[in-house]
N, C-alpha and C positions, 0 to 999 in steps of 0.2 A: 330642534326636534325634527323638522323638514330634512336633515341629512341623515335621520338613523329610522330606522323601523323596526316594531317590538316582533322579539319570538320569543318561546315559551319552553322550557323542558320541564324535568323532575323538579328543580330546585323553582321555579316560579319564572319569571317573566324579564327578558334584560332586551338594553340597546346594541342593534348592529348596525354599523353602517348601512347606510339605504343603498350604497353604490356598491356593495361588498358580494363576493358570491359565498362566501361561508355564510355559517351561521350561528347560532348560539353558542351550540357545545365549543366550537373553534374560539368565539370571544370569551367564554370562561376559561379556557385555556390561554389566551392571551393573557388575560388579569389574573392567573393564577402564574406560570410558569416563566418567572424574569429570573432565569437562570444563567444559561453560557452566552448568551448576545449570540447564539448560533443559531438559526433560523433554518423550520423544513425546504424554505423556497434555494436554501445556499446547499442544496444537492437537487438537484432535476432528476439524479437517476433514480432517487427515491418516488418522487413526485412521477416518475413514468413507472416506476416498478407499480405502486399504487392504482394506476390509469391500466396497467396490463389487469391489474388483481381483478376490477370491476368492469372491465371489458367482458374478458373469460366470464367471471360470473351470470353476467347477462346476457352470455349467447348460451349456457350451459340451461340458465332457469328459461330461458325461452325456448328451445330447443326440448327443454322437458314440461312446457305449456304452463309455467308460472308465471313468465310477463309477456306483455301484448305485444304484439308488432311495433307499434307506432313510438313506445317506452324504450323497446328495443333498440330501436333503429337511432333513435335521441341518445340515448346513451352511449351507443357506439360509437356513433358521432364526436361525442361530448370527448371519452376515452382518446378518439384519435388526436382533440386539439391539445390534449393534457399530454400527451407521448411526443410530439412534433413542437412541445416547447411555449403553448399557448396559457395564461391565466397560472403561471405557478408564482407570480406573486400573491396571490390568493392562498398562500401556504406560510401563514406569517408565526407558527407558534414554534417556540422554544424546543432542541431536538431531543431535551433533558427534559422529562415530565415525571411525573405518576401516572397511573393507569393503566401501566403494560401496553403503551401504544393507541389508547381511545381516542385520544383528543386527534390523533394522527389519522385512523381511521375514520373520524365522525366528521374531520374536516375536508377528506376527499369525497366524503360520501355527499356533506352537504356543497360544494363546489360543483361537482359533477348535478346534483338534482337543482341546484338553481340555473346553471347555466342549459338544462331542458326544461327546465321551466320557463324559461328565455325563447327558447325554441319555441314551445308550444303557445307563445302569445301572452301567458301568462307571468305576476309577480311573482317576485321571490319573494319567496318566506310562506307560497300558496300551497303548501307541502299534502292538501289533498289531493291534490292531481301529479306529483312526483315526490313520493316522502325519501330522506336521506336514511329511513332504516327499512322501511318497509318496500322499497324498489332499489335501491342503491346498496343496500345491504343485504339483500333477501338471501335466502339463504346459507346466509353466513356467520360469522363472529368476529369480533378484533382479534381474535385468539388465531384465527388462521389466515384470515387474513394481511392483518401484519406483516408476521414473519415472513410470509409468503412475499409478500410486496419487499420487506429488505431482501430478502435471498436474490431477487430477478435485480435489486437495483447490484449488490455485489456482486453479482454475474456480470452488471455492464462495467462497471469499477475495474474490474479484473481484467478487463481486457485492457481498459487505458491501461492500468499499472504495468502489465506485462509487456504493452508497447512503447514504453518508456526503457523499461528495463532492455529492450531488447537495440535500444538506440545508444545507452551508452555502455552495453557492452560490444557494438561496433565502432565507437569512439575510443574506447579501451583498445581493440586490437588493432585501429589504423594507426593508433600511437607504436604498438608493438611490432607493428611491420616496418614503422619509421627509425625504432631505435631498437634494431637486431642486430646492430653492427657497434653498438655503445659497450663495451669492455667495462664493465665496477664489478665493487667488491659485496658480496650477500652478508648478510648481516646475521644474525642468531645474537638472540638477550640482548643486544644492541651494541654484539662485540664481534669482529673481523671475522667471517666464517671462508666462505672460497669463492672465487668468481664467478659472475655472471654473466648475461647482457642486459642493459634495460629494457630492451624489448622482452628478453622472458617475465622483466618483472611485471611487467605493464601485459601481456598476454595471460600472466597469472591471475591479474586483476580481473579481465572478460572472462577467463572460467571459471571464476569462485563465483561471479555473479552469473551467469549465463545457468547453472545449475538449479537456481532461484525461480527460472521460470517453469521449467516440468514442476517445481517445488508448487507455485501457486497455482498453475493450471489444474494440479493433480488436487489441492484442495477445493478448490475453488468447484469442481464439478460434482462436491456431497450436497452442494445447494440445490441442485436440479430436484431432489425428492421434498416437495411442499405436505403439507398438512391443509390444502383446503379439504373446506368439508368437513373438516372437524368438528365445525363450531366452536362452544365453549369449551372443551373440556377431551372433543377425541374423540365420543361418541355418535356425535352426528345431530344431535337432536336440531329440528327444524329443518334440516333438509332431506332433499328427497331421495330417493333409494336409487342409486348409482350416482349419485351427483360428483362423490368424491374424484373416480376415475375422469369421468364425463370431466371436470373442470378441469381436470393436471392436464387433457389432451387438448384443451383450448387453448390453456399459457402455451402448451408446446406450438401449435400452429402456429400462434399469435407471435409469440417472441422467440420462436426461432433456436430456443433452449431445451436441450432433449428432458423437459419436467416429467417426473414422473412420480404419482401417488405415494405419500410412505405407505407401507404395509400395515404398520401398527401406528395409528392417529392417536391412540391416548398417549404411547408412547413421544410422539414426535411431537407433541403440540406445547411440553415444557421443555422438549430437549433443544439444547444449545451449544450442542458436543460440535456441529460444523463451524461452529463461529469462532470455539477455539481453538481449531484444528488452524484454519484459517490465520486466524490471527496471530498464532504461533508462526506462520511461514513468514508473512510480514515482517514479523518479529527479527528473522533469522536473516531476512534480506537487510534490515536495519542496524545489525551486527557486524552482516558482512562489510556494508558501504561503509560505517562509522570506525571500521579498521582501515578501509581501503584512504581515508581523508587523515586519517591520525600517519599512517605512512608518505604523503603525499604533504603532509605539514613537515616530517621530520627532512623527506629527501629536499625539500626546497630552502632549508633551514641554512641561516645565513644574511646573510652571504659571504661574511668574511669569516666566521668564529662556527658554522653550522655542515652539515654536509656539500650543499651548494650544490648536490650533481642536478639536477633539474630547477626549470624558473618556472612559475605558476605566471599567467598572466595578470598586470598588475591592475587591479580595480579600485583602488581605491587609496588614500594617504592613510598610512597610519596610523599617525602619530599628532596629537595636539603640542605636543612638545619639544618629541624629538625629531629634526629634520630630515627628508628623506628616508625614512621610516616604511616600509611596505610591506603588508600583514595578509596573510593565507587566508583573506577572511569566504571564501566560499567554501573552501574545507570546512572551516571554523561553521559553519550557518550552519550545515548538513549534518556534521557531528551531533548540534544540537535537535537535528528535527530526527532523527535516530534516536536520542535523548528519551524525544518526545512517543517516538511511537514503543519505544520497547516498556514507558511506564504505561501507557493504553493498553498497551497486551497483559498487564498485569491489572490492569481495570475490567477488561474482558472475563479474565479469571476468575475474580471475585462474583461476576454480575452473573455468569454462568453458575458457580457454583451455589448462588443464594436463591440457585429454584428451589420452589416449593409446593410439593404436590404435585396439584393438576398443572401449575399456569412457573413459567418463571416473569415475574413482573420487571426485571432489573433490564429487557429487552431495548429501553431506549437509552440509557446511558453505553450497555454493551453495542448497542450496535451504530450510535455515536462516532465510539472509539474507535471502533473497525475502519468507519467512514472518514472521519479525519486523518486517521494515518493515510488510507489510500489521497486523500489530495496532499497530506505532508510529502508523502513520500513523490508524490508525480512530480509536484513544484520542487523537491530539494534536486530529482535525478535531473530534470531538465536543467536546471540551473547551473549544477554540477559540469555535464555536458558544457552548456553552450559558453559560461564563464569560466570555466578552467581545463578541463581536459583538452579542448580541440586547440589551447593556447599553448600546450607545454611545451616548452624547449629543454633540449639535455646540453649539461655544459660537460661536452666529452673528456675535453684535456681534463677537468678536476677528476672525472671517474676515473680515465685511465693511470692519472700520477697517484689517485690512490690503490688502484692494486700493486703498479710496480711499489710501494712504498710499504705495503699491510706487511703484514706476521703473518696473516692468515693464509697465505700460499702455502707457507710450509706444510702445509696439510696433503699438499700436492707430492711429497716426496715424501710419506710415510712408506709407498709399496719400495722406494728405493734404498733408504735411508736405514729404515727402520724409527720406531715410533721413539723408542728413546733418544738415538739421534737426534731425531727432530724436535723433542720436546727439549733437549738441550740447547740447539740453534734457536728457538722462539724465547726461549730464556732470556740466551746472553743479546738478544737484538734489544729485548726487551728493557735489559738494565744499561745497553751501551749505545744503545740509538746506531748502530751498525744494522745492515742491511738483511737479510736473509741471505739472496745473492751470494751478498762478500761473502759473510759466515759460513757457508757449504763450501768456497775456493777454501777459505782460508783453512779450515779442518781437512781439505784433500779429500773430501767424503763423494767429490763427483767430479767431471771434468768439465771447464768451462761449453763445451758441446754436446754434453749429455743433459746440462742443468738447463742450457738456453731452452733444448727443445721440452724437456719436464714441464720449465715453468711460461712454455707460450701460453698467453691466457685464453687464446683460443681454444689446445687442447683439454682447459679444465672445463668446459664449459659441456661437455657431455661424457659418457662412458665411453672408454676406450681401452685398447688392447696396453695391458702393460708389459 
């Protein structure tokens, strides 16, 4: 009993640790919520988005003469140790709850009022001289504050992500400046279409994703309009009259995020429309890369029976059986964390769409999923990067002996040929293992020096005068 000390809520009277800075409602959240083994303390941005929510609040109620200096100044305090990285193992409960976010809210609230109750000389759990709702929550609600506090933590999310993104779409194009002189053949349905270089293919890669980022940036900035102030429900009840503005311009100062008041607070305080907006761009990035790794499996495929034009670097054996064996397995990882986040964006869906009324409660599972994908996706792109992209090597001679060798050139001699022609010559290569090449001498349909320059695979490789 010397290691815990009693406090007291609604439901009656439980044990907290004595050395703990939460409090009650956070251990009833503990012993109720053995959910995902994912824990508030395994994201810090939340944990400072949090420390930004009850900074702002406390300069906004001080500033409007509802708490003292001396509360003040503790608090501020307290907020800056929470944002700089301080006491966020003191954030132990489960990211999956009930309550629409309380247990999340009541444990910052009580953290923050025991650690200035620390300050001021005094125990924790002495909540008349710093209570976790009535100073740390003051004019507030979980209902806006919450949200409020995930919006500012996906605001700092988003910047990691998009500078992730922005690393290996310059890993993508140093590859495409390396192999702009690699001659293969373009594929379509996964059959001989016309030539290329591997560096367009690999340059195609950096701007399917390079697009991704105006994508998240451009959602990412519907979060700056918060619902403090709302309170429970939008109306305001319990706080004081301009508080709503007064506090969106403190987050703004404070974090450096141009926040600004929603206009309509009953409105914004169940809506969830940016989260799916959001999470849909995620989505489309996790699309895009889980094509880019599914192509990047096929081109390395082989080595003797597979495409073979590219070698991934090798990481790892195979095979428990068969020797010398060597598997695409960081494609293979990412494909799956792709997997992962495009069923979260349909988790987001549902949890958006199951608001009701005034409040959407589905708020910690939705915005979980949000959360998780941003660190799936940072850990798959770095990885991606640093284990396979910056290793690839192109094996030229296999690309180049398969264009001289495809059907698919003839496609190049339709302006000359004509298209029947040609579909006759792809025919008879087709049934006789004879060349394209031969098959135009041998019809007389062009002259050994008209055909060399047609079919340089140089000239196929962009628009030109016929």
């Amino acid at each position: 009993m010397e290691n815990f000390r009693r406090e007291s809520d609604l439901l009656g009277e439980l044990l907290v640790p004595a050395d703990a800075y939460y409090g009650v409602q956070t251990q009833r959240a503990i012993e109720n919520f053995r959910i995902s083994g994912q824990y508030l303390f395994s994201y810090p941005e939340l944990i400072r988005g949090l420390a930004f929510v009850k900074k702002a609040a406390a300069l906004t109620n001080y500033e409007l003469g509802l708490l003292n200096e001396e509360l003040f100044l503790k608090i501020t305090e307290t907020c800056d140790e929470l944002i700089n990285g301080k006491l966020h193992d003191q954030f132990p409960i489960d990211m999956i709850q009930g309550g629409a976010g309380t247990s999340v809210n009541m444990n910052a609230n009580e953290v923050i009022a025991n650690r200035v109750l620390e300050k001021m000389g005094k125990n924790r759990g002495d909540y008349q001289f710093c209570s976790p709702n009535d100073h740390i929550n003051l004019s507030q609600s979980t209902n806006d504050a919450y949200p409020t506090a995930i919006k500012l933590a996906l605001l700092q999310m988003n910047e990691t992500l998009v500078e992730k993104v922005k690393n290996i779409v310059l890993a993508f194009r140093e590859k495409g400046e390396e192999f702009q002189d690699v001659i293969k053949m373009g594929r379509t349905q996964l059959q001989d279409a016309v030539p290329m270089t591997l560096g367009q293919e690999f340059e195609a890669f950096a701007a399917t994703l390079e697009e991704d980022i105006e994508k998240l940036n451009n959602n990412a900035n519907l979060f700056v309009e918060v619902n403090m102030g709302a309170t429970a429900i939008g109306t305001g009840l319990n706080a004081p009259l301009g508080y709503a503005e007064r506090c969106a311009g403190n987050l703004a100062e404070i974090t450096g995020y141009p926040i600004v008041s929603a206009p309509n607070l009953v409105e914004a305080t169940p809506d969830t429309g940016s989260y799916v907006i959001y999470s849909s761009a995620m989505k489309r990035l996790a699309v895009k890369l889980s094509k880019i790794c599914n192509d990047l499996r096929l081109l390395s495929s082989g080595p003797r029976s597979g495409f073979y034009e590219i070698n991934l670097p090798p990481m790892q054996p195979g095979s428990s059986i068969m020797p010398g064996k060597v598997n695409p397995v960081i494609p293979e990882v990412v494909n799956q964390v792709c997997y992962k986040v495009i069923g979260n964006d349909l988790t987001v869906t549902f949890a958006a769409e199951a608001g009701q009324l005034q409040l959407n409660v589905m708020e910690p599972v939705l915005s979980h999923a949000i959360m998780e994908n941003n660190q799936f996706l940072c850990n798959a792109l770095d990885t991606l990067r640093e284990k396979c992209i910056n290793g690839i090597t192109a094996n030229r001679e296999v690309c180049l002996n398969m264009v001289r060798n495809s059907i698919g050139i003839v496609t190049a001699l339709n302006p000359y040929i004509g298209y029947k022609n040609a579909t006759h010559i792809a025919k008879e290569a087709l049934e006789t293992g004879n060349s394209v090449y031969n098959l135009v001498l041998e019809h007389k349909l062009l002259t050994r020096e008209q055909l060399d320059d047609i079919l340089d695979p140089r000239k196929m490789l962009q628009p030109h005068k016929l």
